[in-house]
C-alpha atoms as an extended CHARMM CRD file, in Angstrom:
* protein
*
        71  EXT
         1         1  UNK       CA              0.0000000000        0.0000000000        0.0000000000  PROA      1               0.0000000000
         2         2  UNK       CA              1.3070000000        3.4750000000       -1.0590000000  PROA      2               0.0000000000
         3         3  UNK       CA              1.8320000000        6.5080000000        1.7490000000  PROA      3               0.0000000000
         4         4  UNK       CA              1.3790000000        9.9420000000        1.7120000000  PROA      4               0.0000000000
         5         5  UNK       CA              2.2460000000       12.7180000000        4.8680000000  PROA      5               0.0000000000
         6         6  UNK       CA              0.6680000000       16.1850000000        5.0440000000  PROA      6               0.0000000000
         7         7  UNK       CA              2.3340000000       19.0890000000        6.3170000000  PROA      7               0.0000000000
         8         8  UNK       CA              1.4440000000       22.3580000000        7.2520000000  PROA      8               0.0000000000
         9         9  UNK       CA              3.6850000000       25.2600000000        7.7100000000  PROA      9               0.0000000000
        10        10  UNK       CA              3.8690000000       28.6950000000        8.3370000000  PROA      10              0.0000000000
        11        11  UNK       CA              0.7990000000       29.3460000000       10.5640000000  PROA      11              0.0000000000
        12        12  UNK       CA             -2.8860000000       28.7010000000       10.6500000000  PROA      12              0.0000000000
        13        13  UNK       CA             -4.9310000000       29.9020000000        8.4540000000  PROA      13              0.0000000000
        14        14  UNK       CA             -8.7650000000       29.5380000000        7.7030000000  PROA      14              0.0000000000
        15        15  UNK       CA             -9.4720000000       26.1120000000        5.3240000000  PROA      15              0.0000000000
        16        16  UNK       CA             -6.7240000000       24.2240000000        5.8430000000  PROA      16              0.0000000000
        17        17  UNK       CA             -8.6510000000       21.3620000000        8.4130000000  PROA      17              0.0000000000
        18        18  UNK       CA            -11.1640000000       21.5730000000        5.3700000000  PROA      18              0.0000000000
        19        19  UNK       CA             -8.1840000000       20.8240000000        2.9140000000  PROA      19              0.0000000000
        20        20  UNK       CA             -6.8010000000       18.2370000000        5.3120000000  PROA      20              0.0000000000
        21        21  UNK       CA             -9.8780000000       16.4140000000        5.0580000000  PROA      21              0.0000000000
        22        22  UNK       CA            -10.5320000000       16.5850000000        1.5740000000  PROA      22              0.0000000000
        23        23  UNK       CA             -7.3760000000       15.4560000000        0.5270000000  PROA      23              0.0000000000
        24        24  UNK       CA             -7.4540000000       12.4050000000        3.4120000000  PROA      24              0.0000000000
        25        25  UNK       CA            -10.7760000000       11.6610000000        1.9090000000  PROA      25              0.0000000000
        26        26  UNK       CA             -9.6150000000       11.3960000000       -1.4090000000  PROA      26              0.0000000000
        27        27  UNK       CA             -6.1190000000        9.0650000000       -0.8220000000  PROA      27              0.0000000000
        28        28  UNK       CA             -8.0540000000        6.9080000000        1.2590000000  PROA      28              0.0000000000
        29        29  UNK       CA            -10.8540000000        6.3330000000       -1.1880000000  PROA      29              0.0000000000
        30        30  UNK       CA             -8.1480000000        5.5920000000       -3.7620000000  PROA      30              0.0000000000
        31        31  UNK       CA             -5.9600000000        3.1110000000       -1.3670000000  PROA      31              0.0000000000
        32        32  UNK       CA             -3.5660000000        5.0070000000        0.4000000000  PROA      32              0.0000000000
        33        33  UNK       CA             -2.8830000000        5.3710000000        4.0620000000  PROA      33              0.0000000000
        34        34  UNK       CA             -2.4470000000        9.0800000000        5.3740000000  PROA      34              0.0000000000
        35        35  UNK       CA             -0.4740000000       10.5160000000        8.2370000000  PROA      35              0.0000000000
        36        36  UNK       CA             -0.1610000000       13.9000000000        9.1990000000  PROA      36              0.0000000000
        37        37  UNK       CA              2.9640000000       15.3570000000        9.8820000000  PROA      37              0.0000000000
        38        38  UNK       CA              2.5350000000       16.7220000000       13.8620000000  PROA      38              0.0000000000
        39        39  UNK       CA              4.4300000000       20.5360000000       14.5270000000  PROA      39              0.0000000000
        40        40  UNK       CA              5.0240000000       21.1650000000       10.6390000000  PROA      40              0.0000000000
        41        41  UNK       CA              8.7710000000       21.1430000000        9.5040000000  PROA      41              0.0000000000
        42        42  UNK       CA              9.9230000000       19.9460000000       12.9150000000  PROA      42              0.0000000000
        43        43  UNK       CA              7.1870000000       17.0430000000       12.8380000000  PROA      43              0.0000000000
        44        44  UNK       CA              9.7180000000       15.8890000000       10.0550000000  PROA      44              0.0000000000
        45        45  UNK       CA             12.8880000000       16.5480000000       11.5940000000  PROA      45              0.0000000000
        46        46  UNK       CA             11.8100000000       14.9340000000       14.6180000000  PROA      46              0.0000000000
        47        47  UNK       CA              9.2900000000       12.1680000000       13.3570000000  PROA      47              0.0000000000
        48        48  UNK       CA              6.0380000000       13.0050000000       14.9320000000  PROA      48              0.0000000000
        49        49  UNK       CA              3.4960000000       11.4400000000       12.3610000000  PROA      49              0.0000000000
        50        50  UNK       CA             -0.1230000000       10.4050000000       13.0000000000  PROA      50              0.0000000000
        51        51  UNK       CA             -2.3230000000        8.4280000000       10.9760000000  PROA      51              0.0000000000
        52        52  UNK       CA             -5.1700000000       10.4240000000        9.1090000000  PROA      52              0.0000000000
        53        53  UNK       CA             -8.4760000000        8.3000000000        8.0770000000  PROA      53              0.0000000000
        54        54  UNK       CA            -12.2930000000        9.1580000000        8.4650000000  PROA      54              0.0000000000
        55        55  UNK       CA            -12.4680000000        9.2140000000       12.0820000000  PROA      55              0.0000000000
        56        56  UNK       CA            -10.0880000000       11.3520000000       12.7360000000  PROA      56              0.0000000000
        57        57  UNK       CA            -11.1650000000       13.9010000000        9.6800000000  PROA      57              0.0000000000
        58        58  UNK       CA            -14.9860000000       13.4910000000       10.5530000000  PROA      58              0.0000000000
        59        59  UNK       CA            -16.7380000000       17.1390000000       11.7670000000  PROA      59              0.0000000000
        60        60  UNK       CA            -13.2640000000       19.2970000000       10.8240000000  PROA      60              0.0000000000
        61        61  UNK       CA            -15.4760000000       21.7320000000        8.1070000000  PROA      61              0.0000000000
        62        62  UNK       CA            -16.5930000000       24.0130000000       10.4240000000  PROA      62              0.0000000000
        63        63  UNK       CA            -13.0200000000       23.9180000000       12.8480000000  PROA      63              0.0000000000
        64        64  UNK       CA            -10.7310000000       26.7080000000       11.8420000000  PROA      64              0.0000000000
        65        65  UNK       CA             -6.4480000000       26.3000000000       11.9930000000  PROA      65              0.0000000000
        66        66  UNK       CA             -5.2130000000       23.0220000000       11.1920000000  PROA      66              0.0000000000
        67        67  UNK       CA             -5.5180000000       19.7830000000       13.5080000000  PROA      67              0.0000000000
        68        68  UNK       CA             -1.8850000000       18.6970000000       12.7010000000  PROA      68              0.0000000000
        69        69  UNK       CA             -0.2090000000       21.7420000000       14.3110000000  PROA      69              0.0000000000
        70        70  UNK       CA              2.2290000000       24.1130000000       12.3970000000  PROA      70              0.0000000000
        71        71  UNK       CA              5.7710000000       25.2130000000       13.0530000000  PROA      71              0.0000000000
């Protein structure tokens, strides 16, 4: 099974929990796991990753920021 991380950087910002989800919704639907990268660049640097599927996307629309944390 293929993987793909998202990362935000660079500060919150309106729509990206809504992009988040959208794009966790679409890998999953075509067979790939998700994780979110935790504290943006650093979450790389020091591996902090955590797995991204429906539950964890499920009622994000109306949240504003992001619920992976930025750097």
């Amino acid at each position: 099974m293929s993987r793909i991380a998202i990362l935000t950087g660079g500060g919150d910002c309106p729509g990206l929990n809504a992009v988040i989800r959208a794009v966790v919704r679409r890998m999953v639907a075509a067979g790939w796991e998700v994780e979110g990268v935790r504290a943006g660049w650093r979450g790389l640097v020091d591996p902090q990753l955590v797995p991204l599927g429906a539950r964890e996307t499920s009622g994000l629309l109306p949240r504003g920021g992001t619920i992976i944390g930025t750097s």
